[in-house]
GUTOR-924074 format. One record per atom (N, C-alpha, C, CB): z, x, y; residue in three letters. Coordinates in pm, whole numbers, padded with zeros to 5 digits, always signed. Glycine has a CB too. Layout:
REM residues N
ZXYala ...
END
This chain:
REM residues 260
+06340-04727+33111unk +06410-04761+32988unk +06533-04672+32964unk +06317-04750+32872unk +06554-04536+32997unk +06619-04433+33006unk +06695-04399+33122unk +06547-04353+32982unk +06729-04519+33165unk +06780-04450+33328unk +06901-04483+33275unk +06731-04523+33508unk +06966-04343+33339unk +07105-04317+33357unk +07120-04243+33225unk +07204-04450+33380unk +07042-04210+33103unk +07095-04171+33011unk +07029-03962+33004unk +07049-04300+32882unk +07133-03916+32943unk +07145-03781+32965unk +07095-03749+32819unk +07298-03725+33014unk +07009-03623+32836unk +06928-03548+32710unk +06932-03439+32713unk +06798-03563+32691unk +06970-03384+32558unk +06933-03196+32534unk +06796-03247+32482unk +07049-03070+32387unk +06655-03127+32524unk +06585-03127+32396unk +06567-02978+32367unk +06444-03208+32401unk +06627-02909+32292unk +06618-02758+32256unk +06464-02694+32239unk +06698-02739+32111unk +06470-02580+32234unk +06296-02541+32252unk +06227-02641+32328unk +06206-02536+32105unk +06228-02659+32453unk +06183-02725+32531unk +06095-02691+32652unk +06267-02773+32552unk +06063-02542+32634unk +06046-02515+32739unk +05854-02458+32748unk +06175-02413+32770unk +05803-02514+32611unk +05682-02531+32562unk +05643-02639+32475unk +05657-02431+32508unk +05499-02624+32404unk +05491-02721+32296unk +05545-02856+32282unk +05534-02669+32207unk +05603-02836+32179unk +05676-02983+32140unk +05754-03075+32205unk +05753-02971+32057unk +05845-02951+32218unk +06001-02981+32280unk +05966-03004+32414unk +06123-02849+32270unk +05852-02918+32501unk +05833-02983+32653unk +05792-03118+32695unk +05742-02915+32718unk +05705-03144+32569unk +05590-03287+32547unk +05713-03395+32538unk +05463-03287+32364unk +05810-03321+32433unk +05876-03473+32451unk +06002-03478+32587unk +05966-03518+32278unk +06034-03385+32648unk +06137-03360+32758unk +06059-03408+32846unk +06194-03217+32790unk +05921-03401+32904unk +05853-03470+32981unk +05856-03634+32990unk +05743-03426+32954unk +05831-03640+32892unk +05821-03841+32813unk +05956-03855+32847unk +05789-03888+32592unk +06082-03826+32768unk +06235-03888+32807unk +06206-03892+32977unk +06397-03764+32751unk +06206-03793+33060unk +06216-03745+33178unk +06174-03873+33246unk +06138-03614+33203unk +06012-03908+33211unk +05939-04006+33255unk +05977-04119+33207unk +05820-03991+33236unk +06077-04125+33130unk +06142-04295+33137unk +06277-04297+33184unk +06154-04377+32982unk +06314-04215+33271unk +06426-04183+33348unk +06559-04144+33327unk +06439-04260+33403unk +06551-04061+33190unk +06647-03960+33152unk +06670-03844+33225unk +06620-03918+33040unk +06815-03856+33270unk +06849-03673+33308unk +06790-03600+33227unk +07003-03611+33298unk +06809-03430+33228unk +06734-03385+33077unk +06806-03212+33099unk +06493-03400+33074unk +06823-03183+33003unk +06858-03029+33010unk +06749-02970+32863unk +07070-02999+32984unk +06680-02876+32971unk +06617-02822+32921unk +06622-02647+32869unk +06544-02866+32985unk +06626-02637+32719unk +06639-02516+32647unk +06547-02453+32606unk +06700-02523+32560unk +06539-02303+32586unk +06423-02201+32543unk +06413-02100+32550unk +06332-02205+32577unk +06267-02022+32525unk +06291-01899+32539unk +06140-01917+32639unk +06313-01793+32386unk +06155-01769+32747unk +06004-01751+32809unk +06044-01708+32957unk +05896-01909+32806unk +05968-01646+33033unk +05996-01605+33156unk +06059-01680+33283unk +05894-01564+33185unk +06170-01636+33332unk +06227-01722+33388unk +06153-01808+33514unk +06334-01659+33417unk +06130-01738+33559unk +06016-01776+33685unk +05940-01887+33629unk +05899-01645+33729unk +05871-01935+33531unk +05825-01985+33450unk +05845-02149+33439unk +05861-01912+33360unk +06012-02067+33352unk +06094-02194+33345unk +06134-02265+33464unk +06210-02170+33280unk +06171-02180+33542unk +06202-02242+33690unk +06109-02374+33739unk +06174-02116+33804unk +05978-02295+33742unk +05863-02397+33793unk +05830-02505+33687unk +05720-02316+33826unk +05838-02519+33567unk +05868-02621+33487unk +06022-02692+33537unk +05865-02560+33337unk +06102-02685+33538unk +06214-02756+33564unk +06189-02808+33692unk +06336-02680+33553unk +06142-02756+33790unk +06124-02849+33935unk +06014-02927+33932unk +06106-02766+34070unk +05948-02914+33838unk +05823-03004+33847unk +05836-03143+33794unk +05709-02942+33774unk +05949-03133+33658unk +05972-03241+33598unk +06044-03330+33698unk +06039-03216+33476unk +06152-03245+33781unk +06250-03276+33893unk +06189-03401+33964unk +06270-03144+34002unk +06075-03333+34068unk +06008-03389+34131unk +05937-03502+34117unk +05961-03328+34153unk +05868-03479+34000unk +05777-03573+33938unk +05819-03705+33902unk +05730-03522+33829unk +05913-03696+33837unk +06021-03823+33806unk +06142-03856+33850unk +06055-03829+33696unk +06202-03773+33969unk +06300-03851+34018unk +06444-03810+33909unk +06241-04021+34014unk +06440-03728+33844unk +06562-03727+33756unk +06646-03580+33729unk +06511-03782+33616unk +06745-03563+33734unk +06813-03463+33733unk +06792-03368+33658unk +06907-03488+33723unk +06739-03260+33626unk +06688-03113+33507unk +06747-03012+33544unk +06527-03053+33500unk +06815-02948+33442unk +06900-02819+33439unk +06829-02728+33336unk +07064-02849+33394unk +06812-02601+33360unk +06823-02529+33233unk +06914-02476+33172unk +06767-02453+33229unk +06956-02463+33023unk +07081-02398+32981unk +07005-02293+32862unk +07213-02525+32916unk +07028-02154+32905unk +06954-02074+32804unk +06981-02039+32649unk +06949-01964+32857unk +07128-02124+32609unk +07183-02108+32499unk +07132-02085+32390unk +07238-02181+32483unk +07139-01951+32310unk +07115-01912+32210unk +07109-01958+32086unk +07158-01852+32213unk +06993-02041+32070unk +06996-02129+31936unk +07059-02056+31784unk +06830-02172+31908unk +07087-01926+31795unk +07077-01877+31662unk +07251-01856+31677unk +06956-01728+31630unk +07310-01913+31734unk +07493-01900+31694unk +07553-02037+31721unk +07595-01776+31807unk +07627-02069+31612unk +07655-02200+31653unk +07775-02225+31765unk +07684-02270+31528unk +07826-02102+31791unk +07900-02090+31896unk +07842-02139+32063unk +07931-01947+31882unk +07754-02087+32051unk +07618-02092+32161unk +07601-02229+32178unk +07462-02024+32107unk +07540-02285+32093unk +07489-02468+32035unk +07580-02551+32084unk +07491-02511+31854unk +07667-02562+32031unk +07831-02620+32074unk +07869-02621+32199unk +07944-02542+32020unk +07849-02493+32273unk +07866-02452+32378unk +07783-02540+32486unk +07842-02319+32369unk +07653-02519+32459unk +07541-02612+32532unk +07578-02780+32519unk +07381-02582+32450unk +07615-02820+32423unk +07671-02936+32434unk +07768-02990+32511unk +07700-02955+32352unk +07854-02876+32529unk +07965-02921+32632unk +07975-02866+32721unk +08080-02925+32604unk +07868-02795+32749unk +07865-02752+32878unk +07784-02868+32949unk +07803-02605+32891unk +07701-02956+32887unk +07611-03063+32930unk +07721-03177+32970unk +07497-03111+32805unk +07837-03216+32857unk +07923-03306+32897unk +07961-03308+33001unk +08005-03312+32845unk +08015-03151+33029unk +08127-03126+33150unk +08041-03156+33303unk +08195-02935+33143unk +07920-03099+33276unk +07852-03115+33424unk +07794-03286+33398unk +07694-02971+33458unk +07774-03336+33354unk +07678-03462+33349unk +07764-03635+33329unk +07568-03426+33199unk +07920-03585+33254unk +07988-03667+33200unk +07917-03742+33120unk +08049-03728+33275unk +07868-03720+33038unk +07791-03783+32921unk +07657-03661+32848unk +07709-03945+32998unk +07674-03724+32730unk +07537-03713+32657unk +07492-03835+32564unk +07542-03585+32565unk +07362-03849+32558unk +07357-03991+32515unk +07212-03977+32379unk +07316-04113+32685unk +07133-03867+32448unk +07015-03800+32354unk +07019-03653+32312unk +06882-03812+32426unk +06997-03643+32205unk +06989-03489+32147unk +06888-03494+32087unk +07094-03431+32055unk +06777-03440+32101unk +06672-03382+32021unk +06665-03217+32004unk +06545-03431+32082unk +06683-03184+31841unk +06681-03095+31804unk +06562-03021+31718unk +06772-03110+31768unk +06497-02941+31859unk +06371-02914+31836unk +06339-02761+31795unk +06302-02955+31952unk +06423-02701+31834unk +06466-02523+31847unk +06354-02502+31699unk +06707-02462+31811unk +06248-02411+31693unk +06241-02322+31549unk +06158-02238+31593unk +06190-02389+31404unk +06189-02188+31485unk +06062-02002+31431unk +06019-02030+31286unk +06178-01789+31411unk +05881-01954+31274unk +05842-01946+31153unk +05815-01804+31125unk +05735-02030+31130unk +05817-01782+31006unk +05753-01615+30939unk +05674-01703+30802unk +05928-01452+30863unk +05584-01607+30762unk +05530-01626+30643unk +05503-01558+30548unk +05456-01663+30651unk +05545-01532+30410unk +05514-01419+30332unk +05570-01463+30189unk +05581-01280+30392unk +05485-01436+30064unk +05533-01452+29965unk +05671-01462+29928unk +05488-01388+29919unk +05750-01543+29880unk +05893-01536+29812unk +05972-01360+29796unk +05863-01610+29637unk +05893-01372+29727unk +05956-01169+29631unk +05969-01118+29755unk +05809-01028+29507unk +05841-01123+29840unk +05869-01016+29932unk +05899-01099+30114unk +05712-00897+29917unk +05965-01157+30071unk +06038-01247+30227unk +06141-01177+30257unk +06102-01415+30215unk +06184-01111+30366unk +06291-00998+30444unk +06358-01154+30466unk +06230-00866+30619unk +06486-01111+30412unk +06622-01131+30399unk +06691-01163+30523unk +06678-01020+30342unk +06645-01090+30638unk +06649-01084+30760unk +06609-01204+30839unk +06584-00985+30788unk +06460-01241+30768unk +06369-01364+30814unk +06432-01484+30795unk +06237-01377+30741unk +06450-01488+30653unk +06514-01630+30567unk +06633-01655+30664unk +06579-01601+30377unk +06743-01555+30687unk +06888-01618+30764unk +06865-01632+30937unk +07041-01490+30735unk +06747-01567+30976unk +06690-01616+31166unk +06634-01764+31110unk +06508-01482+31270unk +06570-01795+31022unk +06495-01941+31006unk +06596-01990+30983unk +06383-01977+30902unk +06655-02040+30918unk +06776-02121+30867unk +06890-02131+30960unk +06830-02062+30743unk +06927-02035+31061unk +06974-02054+31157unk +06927-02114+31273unk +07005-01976+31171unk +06806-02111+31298unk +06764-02168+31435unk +06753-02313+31372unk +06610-02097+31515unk +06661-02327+31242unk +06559-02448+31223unk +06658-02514+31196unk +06435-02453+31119unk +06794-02476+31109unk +06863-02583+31050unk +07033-02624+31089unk +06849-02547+30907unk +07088-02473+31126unk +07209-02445+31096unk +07231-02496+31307unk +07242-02249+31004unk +07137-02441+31377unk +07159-02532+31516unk +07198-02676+31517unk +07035-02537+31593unk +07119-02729+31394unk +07091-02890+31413unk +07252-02900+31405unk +06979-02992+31276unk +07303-02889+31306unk +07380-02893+31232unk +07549-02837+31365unk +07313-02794+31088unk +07532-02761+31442unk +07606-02738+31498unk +07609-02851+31601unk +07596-02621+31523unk +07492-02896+31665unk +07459-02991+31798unk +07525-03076+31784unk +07331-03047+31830unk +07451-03109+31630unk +07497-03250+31603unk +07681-03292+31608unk +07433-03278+31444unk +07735-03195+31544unk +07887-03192+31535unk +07957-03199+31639unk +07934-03090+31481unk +07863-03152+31752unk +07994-03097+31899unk +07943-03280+31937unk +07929-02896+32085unk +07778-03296+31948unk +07757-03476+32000unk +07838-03604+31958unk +07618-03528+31951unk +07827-03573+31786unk +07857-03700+31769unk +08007-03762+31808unk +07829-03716+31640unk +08059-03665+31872unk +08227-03745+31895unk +08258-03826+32054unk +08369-03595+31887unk +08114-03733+32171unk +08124-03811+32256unk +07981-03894+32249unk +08162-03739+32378unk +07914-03948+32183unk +07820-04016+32156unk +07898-04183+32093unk +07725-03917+32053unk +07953-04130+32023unk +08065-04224+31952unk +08177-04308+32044unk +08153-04125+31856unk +08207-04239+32128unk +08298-04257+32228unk +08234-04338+32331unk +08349-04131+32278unk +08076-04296+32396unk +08010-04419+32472unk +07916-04529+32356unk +07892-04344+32603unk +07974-04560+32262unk +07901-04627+32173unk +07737-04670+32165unk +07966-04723+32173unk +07680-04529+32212unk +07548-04538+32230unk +07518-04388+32201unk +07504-04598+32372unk +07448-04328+32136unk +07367-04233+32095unk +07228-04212+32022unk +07432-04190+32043unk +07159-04121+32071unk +07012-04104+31991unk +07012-03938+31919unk +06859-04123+32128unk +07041-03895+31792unk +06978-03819+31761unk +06825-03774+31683unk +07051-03798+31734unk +06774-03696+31767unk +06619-03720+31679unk +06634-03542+31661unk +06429-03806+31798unk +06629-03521+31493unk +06572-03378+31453unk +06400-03359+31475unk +06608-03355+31281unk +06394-03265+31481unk +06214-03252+31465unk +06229-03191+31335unk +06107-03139+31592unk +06163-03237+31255unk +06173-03187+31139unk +06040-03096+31071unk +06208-03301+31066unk +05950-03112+31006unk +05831-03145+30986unk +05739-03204+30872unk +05797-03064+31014unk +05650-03194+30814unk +05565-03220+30711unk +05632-03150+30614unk +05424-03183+30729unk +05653-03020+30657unk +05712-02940+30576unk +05857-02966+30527unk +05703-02828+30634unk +05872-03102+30575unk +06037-03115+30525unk +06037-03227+30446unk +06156-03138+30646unk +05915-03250+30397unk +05894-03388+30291unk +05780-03326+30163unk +05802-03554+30400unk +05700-03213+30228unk +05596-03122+30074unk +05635-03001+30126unk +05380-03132+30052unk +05572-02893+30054unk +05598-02768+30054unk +05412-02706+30082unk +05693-02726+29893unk +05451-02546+30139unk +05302-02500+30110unk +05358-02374+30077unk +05174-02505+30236unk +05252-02308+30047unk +05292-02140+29999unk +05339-02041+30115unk +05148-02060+29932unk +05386-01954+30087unk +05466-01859+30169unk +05555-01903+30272unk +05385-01776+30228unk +05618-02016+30270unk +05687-02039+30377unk +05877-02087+30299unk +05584-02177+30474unk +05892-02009+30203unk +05997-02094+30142unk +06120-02077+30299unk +06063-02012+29951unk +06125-02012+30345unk +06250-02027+30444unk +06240-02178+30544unk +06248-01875+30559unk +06133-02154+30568unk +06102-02291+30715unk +06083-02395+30609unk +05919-02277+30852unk +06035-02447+30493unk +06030-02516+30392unk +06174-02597+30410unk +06004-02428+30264unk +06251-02473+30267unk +06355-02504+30264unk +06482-02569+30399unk +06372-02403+30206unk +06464-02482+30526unk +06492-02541+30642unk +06481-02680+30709unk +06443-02481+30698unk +06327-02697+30697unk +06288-02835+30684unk +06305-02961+30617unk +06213-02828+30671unk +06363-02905+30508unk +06422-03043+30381unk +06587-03028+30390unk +06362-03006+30166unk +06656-02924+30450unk +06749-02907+30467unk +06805-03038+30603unk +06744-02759+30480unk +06669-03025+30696unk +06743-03086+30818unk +06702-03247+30777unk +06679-03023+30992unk +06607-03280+30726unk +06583-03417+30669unk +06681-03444+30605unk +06474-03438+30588unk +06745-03363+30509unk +06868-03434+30419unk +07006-03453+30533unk +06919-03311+30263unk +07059-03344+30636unk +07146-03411+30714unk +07099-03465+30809unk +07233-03351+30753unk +06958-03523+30862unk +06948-03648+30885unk +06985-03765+30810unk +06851-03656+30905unk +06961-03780+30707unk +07011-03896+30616unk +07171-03906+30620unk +06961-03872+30457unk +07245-03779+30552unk +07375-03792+30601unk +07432-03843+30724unk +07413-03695+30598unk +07402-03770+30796unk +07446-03817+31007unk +07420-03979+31026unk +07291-03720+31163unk +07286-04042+30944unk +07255-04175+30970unk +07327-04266+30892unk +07124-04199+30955unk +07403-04202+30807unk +07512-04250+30712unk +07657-04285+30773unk +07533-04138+30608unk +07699-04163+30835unk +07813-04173+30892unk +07854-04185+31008unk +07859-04109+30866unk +07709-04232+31112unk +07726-04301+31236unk +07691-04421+31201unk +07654-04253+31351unk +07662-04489+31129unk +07606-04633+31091unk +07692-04762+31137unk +07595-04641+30929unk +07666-04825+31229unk +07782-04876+31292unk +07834-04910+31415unk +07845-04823+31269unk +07824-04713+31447unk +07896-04708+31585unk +07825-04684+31692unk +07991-04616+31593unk +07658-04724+31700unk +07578-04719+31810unk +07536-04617+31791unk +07621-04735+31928unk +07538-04527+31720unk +07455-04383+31723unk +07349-04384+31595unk +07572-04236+31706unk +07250-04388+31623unk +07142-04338+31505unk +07099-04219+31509unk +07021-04406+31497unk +07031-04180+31350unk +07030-03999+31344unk +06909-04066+31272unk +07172-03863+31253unk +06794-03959+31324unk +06647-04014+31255unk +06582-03857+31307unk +06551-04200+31342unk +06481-03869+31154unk +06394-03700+31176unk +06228-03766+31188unk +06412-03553+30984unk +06189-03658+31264unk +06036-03676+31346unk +05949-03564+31288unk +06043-03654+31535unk +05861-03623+31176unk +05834-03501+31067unk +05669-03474+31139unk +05838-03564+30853unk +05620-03375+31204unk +05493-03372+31277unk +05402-03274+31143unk +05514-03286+31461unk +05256-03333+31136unk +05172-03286+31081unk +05143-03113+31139unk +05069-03389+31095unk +05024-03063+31175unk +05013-02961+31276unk +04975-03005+31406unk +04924-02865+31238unk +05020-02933+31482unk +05032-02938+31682unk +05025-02816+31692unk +05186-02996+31781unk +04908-02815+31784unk +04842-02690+31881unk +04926-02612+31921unk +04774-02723+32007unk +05093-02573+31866unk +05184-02497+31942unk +05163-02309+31929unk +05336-02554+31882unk +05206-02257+32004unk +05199-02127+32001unk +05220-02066+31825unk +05316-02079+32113unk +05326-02121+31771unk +05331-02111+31616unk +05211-02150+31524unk +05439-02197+31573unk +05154-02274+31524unk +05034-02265+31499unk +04935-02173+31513unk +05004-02334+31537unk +04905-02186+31696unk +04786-02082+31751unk +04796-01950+31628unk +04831-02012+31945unk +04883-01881+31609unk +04958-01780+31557unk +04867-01768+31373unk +05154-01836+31569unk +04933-01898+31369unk +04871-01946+31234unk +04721-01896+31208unk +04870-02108+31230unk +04655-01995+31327unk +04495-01990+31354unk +04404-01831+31348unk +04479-02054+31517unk +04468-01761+31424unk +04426-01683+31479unk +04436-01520+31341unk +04512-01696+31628unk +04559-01550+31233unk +04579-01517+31120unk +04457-01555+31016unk +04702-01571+31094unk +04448-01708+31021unk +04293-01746+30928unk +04161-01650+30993unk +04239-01951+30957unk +04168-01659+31139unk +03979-01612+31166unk +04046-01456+31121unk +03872-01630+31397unk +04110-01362+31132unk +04099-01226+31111unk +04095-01243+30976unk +04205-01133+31168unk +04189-01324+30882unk +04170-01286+30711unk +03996-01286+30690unk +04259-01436+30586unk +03982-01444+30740unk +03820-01488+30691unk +03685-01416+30780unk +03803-01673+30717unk +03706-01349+30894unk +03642-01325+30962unk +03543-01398+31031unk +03621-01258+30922unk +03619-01475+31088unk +03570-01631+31184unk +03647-01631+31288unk +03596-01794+31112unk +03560-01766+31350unk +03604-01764+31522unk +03728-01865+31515unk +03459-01834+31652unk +03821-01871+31612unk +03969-01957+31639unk +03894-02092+31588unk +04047-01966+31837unk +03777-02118+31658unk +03729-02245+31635unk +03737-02353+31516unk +03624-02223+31649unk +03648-02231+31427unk +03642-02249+31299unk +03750-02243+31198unk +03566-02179+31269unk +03832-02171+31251unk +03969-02156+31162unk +04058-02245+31184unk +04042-02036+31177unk +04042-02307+31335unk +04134-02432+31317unk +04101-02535+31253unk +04169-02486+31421unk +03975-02546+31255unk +03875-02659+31170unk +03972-02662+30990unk +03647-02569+31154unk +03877-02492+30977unk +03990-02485+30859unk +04146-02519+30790unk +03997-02400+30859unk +04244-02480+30868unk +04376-02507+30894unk +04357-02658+30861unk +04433-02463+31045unk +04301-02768+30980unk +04352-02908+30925unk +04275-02949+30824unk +04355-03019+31024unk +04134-02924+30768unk +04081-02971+30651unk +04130-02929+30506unk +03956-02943+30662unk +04242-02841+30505unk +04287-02850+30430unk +04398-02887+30389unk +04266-02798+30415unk +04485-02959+30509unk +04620-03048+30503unk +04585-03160+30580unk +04759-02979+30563unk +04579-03192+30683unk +04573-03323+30760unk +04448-03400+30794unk +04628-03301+30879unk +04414-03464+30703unk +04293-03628+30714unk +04232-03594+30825unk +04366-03815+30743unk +04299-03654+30885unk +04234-03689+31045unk +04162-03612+31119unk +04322-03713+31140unk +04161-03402+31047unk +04116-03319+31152unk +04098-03330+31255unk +04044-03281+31145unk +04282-03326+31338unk +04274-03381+31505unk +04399-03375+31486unk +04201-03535+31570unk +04444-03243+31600unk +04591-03171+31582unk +04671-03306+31649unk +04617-02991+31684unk +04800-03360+31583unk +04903-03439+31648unk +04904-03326+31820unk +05083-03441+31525unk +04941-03426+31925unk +04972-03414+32045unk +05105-03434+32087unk +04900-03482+32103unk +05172-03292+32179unk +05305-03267+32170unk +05393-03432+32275unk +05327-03078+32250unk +05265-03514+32365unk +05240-03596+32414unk +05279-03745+32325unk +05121-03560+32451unk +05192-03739+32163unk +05234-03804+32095unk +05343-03849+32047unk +05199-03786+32053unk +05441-03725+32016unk +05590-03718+31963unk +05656-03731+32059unk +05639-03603+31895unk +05628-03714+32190unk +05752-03736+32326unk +05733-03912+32237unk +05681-03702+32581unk +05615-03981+32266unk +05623-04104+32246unk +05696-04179+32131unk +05515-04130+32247unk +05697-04098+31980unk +05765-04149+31882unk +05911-04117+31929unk +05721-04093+31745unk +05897-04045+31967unk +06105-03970+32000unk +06190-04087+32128unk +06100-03727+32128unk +06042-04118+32227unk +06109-04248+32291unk +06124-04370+32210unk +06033-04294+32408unk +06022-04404+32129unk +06080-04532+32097unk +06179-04533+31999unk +05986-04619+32058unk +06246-04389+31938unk +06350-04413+31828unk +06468-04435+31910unk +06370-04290+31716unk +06432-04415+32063unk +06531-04399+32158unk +06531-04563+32205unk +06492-04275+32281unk +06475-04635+32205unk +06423-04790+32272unk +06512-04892+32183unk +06226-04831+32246unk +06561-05008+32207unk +06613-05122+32144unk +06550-05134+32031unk +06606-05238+32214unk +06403-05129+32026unk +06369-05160+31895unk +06374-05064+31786unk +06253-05203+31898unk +06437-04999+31777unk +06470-04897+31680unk +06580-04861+31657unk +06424-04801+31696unk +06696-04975+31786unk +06822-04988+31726unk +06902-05027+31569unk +06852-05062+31799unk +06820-05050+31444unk +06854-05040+31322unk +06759-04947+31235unk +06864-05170+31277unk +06713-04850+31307unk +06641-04714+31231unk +06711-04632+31242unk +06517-04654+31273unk +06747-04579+31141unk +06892-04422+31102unk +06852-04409+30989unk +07096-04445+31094unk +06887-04225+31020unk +06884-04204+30868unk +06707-04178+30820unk +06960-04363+30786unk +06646-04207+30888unk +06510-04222+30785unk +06394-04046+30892unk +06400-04478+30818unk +06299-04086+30837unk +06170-03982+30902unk +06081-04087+30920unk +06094-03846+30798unk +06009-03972+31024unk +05879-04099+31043unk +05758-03958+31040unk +05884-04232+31252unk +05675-04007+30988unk +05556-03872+30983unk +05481-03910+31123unk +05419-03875+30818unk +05446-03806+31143unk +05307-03827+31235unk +05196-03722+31245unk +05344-03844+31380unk +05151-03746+31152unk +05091-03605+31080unk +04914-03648+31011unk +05226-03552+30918unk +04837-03770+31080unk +04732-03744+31064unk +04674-03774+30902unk +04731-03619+31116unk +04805-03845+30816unk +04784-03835+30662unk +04813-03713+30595unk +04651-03862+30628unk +04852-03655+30607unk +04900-03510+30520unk +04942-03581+30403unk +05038-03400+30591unk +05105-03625+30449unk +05188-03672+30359unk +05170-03831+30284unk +05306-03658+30428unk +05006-03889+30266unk +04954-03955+30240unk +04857-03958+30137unk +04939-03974+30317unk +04866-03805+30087unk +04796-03775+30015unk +04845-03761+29846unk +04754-03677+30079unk 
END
């Protein structure tokens, strides 16, 4: 379905962002893949996707937190690939801590990676996206970018930040073959989570087990973490013909959270 068409997916080189760089990959997208983690690592992830599917994978290590960097990765993708056609903007960090006492420090690293990247990608894409009258942008957004929970006002606020210039972007490509749509995920087993988890069993003094139990019974229905497998799949079909008049909007996949 994807052949011949070229993809960033930022933070890609785990979790989310790998689940869905795998899926594009496997419907025969080039793919440049971004992140952080040991190079050796990344290496053997990038040849595997190579191999596996037949399709061209680069890594570009660009520093999500400058939009100089962001921009940069964009056209550095043009110049080698002559096209970009998918951007998924997956890049984030979380911290957690009451409002009063949230380091100042934290709030402007979140808001830069989670929001102020999108926001750069998107600007350097949409002019040659526009130009092959075909483009897909998909933000990852999350749950958190449609309700709020306690201690997280930075990734919160970040999160409703990138939902609202999704709506904008799906506004002002409307038209010209490019749609801008956000992919709002419930919780996924990602290292940020784990993180999460592993915070509940030391407060409560319980096993990972039980604390993940915890974690989704108290936000997501379904108790049954979304799969980073799942969202490659929603992120392809916003990418597919039939979702050629979806812009602009979110789609949850979150198990009922935001159903409540």
């Amino acid at each position: 379905m994807l052949k011949g068409k070229v993809s960033i997916v930022t933070g890609s080189t785990s979790g989310i962002g790998l689940g869905i760089a795998k899926e594009l990959a496997r419907l025969g997208a080039d793919l440049v893949l971004n992140g952080l983690g040991d190079a050796g690592a990344i290496e053997k992830i990038r040849i595997g996707i190579e191999r596996e599917h037949s399709v061209r994978v680069v890594y570009d290590g660009a520093d999500m937190s400058t939009g100089e960097a962001v921009r940069g990765l964009v056209a550095a993708t043009v110049e080698r690939f002559g096209r970009l056609d998918i951007l998924v903007n997956n890049a984030g960090i979380q911290f957690t801590a009451p409002v009063e006492e949230f380091p100042a420090a934290k709030w402007h690293a979140i808001l830069d990676i989670n929001l102020s990247a999108a926001f750069h990608g998107i600007a350097a894409a949409v002019p040659q996206m526009k130009k092959q009258h075909w483009g897909r942008i998909v933000n990852i957004a999350s749950t958190h970018g449609l309700v709020a929970s306690t201690h997280k006002a930075a990734y919160v606020a970040a999160k409703h930040g990138l939902v609202g210039l999704t709506k904008v972007v799906g506004l002002e490509t409307a038209g010209s073959g490019v749609t801008c749509n956000a992919v709002c995920p419930g919780w996924v087993r990602t290292p940020l989570v784990e993180k999460q988890i592993s915070d509940i069993a030391t407060q409560r003094g319980i096993n990972q087990k039980e604390a993940a139990k915890d974690l989704l019974a108290e936000k997501q229905p379904s108790l049954d973490f979304v799969s980073p497998s799942q969202l490659g799949g929603t992120v392809a079909f916003l990418c597919s013909p039939a979702a050629d008049q979806i812009t602009g909007t979110t789609i949850s996949v979150d198990g009922g959270w935001t159903a409540q």
